[in-house]
N, C-alpha and C positions, 0 to 999 in steps of 0.2 A: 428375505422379504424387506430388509430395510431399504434406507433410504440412498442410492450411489450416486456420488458428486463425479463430473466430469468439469476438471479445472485447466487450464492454462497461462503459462504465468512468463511473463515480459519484464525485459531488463529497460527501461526508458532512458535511463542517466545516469550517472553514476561521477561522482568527485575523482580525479586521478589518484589519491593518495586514497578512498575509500573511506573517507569521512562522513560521506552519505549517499544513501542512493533510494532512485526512486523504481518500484516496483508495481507493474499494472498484471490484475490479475483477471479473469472471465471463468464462468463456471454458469453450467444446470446441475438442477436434479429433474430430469426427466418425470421420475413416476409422482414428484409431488409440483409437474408445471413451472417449476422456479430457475427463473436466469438472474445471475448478481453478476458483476464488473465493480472496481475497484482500484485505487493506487493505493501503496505504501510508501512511503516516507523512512528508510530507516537510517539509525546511526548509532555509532557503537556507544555511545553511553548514554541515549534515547533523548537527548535534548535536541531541539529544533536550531540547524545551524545559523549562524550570522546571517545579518541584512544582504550581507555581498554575496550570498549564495543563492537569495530567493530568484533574484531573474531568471536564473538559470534551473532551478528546481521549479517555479513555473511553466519554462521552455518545454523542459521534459514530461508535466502533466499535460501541459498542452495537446502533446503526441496523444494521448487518452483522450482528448476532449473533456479533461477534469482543470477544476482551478483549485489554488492553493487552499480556499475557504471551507475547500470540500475535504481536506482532512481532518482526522478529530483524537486526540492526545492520548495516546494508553501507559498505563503506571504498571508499566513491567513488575515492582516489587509487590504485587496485591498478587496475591495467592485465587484468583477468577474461577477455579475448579472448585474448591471448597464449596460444600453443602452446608 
């Protein structure tokens, strides 16, 4: 009886060397009405890369019809499960 996500998830762009990439995702949950869509931004030691990469990390939110403004900073070392 819970609740079942049905997600989908897109590769947008991605750095040749794998220094960053950007990742679009789409998803319901049918029985509780909800549709979410989404980019991620990721890179291996979670900082936000150089000015000379945003054209291009734009380019590729672009393809989502998202802008850079629309991503928001997560602190990987914060333990978020914890009660």
């Amino acid at each position: 009886g819970g609740v079942q996500l049905r997600e989908h998830w897109y590769l947008l762009g991605a750095d040749a060397s794998l220094r960053w990439m950007v990742l679009y995702f789409t998803g319901s949950a049918k029985k509780a009405g909800m549709a979410y869509r989404g980019c991620m931004l990721l890179t291996p030691d979670g900082q936000v890369p150089g000015r000379s990469m945003m054209p291009i990390i734009a380019q590729a939110l672009a393809r989502a019809e998202m802008q850079p403004w629309e991503l928001r900073p997560v602190n990987n070392t914060v333990n978020h499960t914890a009660g």
